[in-house]
C-alpha positions as CSV (number, residue, x, y, z in Angstrom):
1,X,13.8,-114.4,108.5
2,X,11.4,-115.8,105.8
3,X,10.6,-119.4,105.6
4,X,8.8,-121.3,103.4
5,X,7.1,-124.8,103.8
6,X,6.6,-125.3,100.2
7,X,7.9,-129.1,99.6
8,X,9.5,-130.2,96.3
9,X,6.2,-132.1,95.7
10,X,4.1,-129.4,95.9
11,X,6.5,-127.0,93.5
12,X,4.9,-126.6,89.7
13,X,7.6,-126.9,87.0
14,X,9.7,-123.6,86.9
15,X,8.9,-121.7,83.2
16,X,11.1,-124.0,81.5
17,X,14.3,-122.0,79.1
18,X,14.6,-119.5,81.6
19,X,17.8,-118.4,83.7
20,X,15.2,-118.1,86.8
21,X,13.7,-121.7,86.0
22,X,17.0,-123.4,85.8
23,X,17.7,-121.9,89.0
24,X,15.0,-123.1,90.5
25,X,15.1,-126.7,89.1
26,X,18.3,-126.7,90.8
27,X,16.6,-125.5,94.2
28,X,14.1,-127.9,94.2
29,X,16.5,-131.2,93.1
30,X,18.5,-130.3,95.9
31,X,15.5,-129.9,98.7
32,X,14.5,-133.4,97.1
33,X,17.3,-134.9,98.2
34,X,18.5,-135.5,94.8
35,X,21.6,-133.7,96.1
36,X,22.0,-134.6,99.4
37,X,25.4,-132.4,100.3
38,X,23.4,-129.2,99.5
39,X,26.3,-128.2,97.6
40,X,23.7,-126.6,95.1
41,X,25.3,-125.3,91.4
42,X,23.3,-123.3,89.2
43,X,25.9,-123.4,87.3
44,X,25.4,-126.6,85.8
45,X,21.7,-126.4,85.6
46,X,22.4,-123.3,83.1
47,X,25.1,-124.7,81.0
48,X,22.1,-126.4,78.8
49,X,19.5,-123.4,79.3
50,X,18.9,-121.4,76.1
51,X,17.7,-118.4,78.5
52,X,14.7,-116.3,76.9
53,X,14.5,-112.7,78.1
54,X,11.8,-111.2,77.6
55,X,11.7,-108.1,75.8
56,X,9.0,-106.2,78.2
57,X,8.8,-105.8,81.1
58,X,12.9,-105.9,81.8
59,X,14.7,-109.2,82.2
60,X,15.8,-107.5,85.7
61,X,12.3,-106.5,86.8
62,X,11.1,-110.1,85.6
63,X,13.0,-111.5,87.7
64,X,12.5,-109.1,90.7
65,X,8.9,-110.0,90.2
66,X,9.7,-113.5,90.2
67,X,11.7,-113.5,93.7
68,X,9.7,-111.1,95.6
69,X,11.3,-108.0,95.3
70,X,12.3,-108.6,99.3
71,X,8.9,-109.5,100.5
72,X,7.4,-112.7,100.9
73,X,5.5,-114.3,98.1
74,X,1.5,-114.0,98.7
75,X,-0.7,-116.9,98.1
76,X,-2.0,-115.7,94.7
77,X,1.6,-116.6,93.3
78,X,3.4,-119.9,91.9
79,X,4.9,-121.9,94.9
80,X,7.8,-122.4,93.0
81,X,8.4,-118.2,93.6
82,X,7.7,-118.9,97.2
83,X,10.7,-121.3,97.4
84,X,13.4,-119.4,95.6
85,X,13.1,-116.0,97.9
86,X,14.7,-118.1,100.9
87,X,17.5,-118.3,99.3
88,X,18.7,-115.0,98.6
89,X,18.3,-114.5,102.9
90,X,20.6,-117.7,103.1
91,X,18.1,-120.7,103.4
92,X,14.6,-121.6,104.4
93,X,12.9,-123.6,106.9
94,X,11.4,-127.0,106.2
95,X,9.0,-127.8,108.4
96,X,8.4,-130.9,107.1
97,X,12.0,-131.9,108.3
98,X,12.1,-129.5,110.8
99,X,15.0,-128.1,110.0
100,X,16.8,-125.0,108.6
101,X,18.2,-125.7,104.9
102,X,20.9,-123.5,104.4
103,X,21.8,-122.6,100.8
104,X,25.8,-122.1,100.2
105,X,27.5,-118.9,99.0
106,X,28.3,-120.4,95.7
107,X,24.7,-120.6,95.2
108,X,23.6,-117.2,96.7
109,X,26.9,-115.7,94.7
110,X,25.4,-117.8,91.4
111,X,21.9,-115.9,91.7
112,X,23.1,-112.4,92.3
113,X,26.1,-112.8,89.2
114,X,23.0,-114.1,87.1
115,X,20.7,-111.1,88.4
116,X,23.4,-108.7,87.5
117,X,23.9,-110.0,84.1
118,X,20.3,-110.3,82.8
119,X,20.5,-106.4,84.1
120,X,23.3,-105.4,82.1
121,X,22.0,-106.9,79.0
122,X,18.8,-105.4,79.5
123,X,20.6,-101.6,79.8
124,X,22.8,-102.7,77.0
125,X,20.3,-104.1,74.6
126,X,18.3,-100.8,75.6
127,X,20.4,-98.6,74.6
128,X,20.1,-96.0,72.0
129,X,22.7,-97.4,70.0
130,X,22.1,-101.2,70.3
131,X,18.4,-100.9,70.0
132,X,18.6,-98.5,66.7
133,X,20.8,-101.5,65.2
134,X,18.5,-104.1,66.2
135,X,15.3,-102.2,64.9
136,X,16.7,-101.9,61.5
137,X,17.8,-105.2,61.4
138,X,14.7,-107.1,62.3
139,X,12.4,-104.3,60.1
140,X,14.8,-105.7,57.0
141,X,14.3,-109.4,58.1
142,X,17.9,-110.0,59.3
143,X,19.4,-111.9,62.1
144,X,21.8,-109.7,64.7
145,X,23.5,-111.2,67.8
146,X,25.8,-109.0,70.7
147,X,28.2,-111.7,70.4
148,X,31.6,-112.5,72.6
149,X,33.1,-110.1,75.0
150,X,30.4,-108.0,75.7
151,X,28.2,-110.8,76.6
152,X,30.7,-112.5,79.2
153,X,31.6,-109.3,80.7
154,X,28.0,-108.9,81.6
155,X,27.8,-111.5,84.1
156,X,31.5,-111.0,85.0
157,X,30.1,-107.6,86.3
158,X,32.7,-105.9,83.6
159,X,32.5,-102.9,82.1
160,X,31.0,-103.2,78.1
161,X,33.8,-101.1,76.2
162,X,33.2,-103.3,72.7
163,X,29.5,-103.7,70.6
164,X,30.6,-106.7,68.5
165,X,27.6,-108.0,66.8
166,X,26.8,-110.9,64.6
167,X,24.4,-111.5,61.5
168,X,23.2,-113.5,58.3
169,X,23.6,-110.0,56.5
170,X,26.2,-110.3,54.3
171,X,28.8,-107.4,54.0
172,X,27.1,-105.3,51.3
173,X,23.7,-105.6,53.0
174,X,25.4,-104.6,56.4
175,X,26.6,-101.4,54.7
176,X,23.7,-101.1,53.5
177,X,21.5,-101.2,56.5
178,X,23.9,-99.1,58.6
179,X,24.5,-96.2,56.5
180,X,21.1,-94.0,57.0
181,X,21.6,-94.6,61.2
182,X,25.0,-94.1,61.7
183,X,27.3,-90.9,60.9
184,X,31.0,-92.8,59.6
185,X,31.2,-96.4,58.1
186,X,34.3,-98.1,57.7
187,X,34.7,-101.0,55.6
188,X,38.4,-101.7,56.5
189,X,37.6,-105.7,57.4
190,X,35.3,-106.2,55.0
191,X,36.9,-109.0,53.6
192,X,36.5,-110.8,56.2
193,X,33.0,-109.7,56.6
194,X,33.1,-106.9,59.0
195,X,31.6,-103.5,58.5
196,X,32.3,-101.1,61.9
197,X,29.8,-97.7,62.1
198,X,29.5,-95.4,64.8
199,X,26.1,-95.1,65.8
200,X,24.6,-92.2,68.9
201,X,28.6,-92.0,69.5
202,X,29.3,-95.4,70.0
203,X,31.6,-97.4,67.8
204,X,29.7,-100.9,66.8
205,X,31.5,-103.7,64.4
206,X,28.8,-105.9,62.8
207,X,30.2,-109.4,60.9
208,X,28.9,-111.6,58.8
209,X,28.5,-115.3,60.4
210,X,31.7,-117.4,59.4
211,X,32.4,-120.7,58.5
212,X,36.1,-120.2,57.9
213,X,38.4,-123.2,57.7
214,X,42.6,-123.4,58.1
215,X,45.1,-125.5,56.2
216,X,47.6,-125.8,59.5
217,X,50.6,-123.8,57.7
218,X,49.0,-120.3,58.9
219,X,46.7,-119.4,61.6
220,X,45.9,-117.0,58.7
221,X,41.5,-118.9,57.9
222,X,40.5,-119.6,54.4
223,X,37.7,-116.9,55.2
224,X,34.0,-118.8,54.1
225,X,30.8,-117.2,55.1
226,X,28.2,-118.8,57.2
227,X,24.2,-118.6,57.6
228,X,24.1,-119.9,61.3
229,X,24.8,-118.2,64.9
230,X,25.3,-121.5,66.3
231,X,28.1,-122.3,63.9
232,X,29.5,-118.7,64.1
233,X,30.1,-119.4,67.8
234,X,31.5,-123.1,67.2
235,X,34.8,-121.3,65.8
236,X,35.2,-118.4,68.6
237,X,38.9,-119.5,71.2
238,X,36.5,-120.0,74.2
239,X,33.0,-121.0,75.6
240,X,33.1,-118.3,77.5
241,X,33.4,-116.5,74.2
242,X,30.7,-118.3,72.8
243,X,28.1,-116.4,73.9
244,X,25.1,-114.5,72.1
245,X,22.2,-112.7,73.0
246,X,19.6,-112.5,69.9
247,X,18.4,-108.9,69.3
248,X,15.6,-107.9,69.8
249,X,14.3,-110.4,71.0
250,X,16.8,-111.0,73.8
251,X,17.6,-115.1,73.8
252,X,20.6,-115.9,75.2
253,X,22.3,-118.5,72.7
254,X,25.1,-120.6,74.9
255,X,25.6,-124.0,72.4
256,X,28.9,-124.6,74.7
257,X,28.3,-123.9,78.6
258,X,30.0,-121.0,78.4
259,X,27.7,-119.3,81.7
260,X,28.7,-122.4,83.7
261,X,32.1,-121.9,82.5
262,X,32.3,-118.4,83.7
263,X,30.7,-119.1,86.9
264,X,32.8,-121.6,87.4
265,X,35.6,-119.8,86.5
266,X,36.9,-121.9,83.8
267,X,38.6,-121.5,80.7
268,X,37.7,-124.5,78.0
269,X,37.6,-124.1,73.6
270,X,34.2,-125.0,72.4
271,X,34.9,-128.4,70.7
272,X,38.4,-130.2,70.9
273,X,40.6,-127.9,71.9
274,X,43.8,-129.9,70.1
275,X,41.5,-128.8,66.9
276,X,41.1,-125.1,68.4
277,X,44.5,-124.6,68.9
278,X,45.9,-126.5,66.1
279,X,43.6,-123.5,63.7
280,X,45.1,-120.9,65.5
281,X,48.0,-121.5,67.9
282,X,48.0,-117.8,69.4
283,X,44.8,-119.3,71.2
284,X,46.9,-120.8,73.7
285,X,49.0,-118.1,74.6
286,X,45.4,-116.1,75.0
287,X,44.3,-118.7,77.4
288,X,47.1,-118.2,79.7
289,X,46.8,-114.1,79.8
290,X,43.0,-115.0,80.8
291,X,44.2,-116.6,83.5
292,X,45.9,-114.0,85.0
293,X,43.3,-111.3,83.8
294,X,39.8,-112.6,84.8
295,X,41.1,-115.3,87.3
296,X,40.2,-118.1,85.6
297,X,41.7,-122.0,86.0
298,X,42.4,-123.8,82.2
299,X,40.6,-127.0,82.2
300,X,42.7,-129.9,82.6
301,X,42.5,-131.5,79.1
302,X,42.9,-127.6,77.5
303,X,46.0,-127.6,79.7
304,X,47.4,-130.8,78.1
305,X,46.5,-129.7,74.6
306,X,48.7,-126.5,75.1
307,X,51.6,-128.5,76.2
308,X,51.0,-131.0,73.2
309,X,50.5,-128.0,70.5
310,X,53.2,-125.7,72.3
311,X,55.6,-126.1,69.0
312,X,52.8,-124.5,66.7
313,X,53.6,-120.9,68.1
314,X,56.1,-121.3,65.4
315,X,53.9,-120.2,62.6
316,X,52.9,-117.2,64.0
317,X,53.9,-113.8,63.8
318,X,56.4,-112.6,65.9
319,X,54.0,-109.5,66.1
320,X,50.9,-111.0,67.0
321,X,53.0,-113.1,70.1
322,X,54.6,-110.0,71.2
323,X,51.3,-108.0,71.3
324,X,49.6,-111.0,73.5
325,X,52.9,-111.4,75.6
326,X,52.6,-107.7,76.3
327,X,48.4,-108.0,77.0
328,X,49.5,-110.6,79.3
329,X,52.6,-108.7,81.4
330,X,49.5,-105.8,81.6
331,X,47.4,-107.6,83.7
332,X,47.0,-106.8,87.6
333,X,48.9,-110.2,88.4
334,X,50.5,-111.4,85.1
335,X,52.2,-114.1,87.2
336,X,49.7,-117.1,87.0
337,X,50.1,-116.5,83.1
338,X,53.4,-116.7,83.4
339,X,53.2,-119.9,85.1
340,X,50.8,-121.8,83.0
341,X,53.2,-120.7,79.7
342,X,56.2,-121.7,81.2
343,X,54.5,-125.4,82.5
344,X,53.0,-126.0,79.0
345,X,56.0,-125.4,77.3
346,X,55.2,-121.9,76.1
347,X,57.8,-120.1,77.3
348,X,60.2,-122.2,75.7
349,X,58.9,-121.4,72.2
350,X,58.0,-117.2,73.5
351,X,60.9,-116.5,76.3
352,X,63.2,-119.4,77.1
353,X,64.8,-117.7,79.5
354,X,62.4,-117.8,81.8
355,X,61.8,-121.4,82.2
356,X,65.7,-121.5,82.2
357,X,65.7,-119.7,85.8
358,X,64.1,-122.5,87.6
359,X,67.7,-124.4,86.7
360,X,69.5,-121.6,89.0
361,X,69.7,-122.1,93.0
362,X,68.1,-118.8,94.3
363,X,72.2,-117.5,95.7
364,X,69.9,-115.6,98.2
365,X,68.1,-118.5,99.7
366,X,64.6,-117.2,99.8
367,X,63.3,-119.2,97.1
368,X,63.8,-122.3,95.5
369,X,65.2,-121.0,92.5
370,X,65.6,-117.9,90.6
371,X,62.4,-118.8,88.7
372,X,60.3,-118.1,92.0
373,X,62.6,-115.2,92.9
374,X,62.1,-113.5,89.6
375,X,58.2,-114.1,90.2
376,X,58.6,-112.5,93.4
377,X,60.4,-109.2,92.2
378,X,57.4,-109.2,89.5
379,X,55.0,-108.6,92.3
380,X,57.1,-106.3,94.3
381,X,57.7,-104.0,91.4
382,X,53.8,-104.1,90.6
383,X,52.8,-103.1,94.1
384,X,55.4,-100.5,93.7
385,X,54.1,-99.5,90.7
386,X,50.6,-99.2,92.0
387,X,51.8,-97.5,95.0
388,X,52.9,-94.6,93.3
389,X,50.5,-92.1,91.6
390,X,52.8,-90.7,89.4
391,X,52.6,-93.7,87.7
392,X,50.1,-94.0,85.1
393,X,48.6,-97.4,84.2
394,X,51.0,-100.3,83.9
395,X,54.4,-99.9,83.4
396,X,55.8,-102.1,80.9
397,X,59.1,-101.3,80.9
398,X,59.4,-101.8,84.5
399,X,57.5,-105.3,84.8
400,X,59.6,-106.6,82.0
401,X,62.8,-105.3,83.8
402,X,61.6,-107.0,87.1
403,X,61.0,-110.5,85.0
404,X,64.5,-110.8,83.4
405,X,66.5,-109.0,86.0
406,X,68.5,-112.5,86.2
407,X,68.3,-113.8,83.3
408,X,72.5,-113.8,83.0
409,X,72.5,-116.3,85.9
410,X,71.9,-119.2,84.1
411,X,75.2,-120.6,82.7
């Protein structure tokens, strides 16, 4: 086992706007007692940290460097290296105390999820595609951001299957830029300010920043351009979504917590979410299939929001509400989403007959009511499912069949 005897006093300032320095300030507030549980959260020393990557050598081998690569720090290096190795091998000894400091798996689990996503951006930002894009922005003097999912599934340890970028370029310019490095354009969305190309293979989809606004009749924006990344973001459904990592130079851009959000596992709007919700109502039903597919909790006052705004699912399309409903009944375990829609009043305005169960006595007696029984069989038929290999993927027909097979009970 390593130890270190570094105290807190004799630690220099970690290199400040880093992901490895706000994990280190955390470190070394806790081992001086400014949190005296030890229940140490990187998480919230990150939610404020505009982390800069550095372009070379690799955000990933940076930060190797910085915790030892396994070894013991020599004397040549900062102290403050010295002090975060321990804590990848589960503590450190302090001799001054005496005693073994032992850091907690959320922060261990914090370090390696934070490891693994300045990794994955790295590969992802190298990439032929992504860094062809970047080049020929920057040579023309424009901004480009990897914006949204791809940026949260990095440090969810996801796969990347979408390259949504973001820039000041307006639509023409995009087109422009993308047409002598790409092989097929499309300008389908380019009303709304989105020009798609595929580049090396892959399929990218490069917007213009918005500033859009709503009138509350439609979730349908009055579609505005905008010139800032930070605004862009403001408008996105959740922090977690409100992510951006500046090409090429590799800054993470997080305005709204959205890292302590993820590692946290929670699911929040950036801003008010009554105004989030009240722009685009379908927002609310998307929260409630995130639940069920990353795992995530909704946030208390984004909960209370959704059962305020509940009745504003009325202006949208019956399309767009089936599509989500159908995302949502998809999932590995669509039955926390079902749960959250049917206590915010969701289900009442999507499929009322599903809160209507929890009126019927379970005639079996092995739930409370058919609400929890109908949950149940939801379950059962998607272990079935899974159980089976002639079964491809999720069966839709069967989940929903499992859902409403009492539906006629209630009188």
């Amino acid at each position: 086992m390593y130890s270190a005897s570094v105290s807190a006093s004799r630690i220099p300032p970690p290199p400040e706007g880093t992901v490895i320095g706000a994990i280190t300030a955390t470190f070394v507030a806790a081992d001086a007692g400014v949190r005296a549980d030890t229940r140490l959260s990187a998480g919230a020393a990150l939610a404020p940290v505009a982390a800069s990557v550095s372009p070379r050598p690799s955000a990933s081998a940076a930060l190797k460097t910085l915790i030892g690569n396994g070894k013991p720090r020599t004397l040549a290096q900062p102290a403050w290296c010295e002090f975060i190795r321990p804590c990848l091998n589960g503590g450190w000894f302090d001799h001054k105390r005496a005693k073994f400091i032992r850091c907690t798996c959320e922060t261990s689990r914090t370090m390696e999820s934070v490891a693994h996503a300045i990794e994955s951006l790295d590969k992802l930002a190298d990439s032929k595609p992504v860094a062809t894009l970047a080049a020929r922005f920057a040579a023309e003097g424009f901004e480009l951001a990897l914006v949204g999912g791809p940026v949260r599934d990095a440090f969810l340890g996801r796969k990347v299957t979408d390259l949504d970028f973001a820039t000041n370029a307006n639509p023409d310019d995009i087109m422009r830029l993308v047409k002598p490095i790409s092989d097929v354009q499309w300008d389908i969305g380019r009303d709304f300010g989105t020009i798609a190309a595929r580049i090396d293979g892959e399929t990218v989809e490069i917007t213009t920043y918005r500033a859009d606004s709503y009138d509350g009749e439609t979730r349908k924006p009055v579609v505005a351009f905008g010139d800032s990344l930070e605004k862009d973001l403001e408008r996105r459904d959740f922090s977690v979504n409100a992510m951006a990592l500046r090409l090429p130079e590799r800054v993470l851009v997080d305005p709204w917590g959205g890292v302590e959000h993820l590692l946290s596992k929670t699911i929040t709007t950036p801003g008010s979410p009554e105004v989030s919700f009240g722009d685009d109502p379908l927002r609310m039903m998307r929260a409630a299939r995130f639940t069920s597919q990353l795992g995530f909790t909704v946030s208390p006052t984004t909960v209370a929001a959704m059962k305020q705004l509940a009745p504003q699912l009325d202006i949208v399309s019956v399309e767009r509400v089936s599509d989500e409903l159908t995302k949502l009944l998809k999932t590995d375990d669509p039955v926390p989403g079902i749960r959250l829609m049917v206590e915010t009043g969701l289900a009442d305005q999507v499929l009322p007959e599903i809160p209507a169960l929890k009126l019927e006595v379970d005639e079996h007696a092995h739930h409370k009511d058919v609400y929890e029984h109908s949950l149940t069989v939801l379950r059962q038929a998607i272990d079935l499912e899974k159980s089976r290999p002639t079964i491809e993927g999720p069966d839709l027909i069967l989940r929903i069949a499992a859902l409403l097979h009492d539906i006629g009970k209630p009188s």
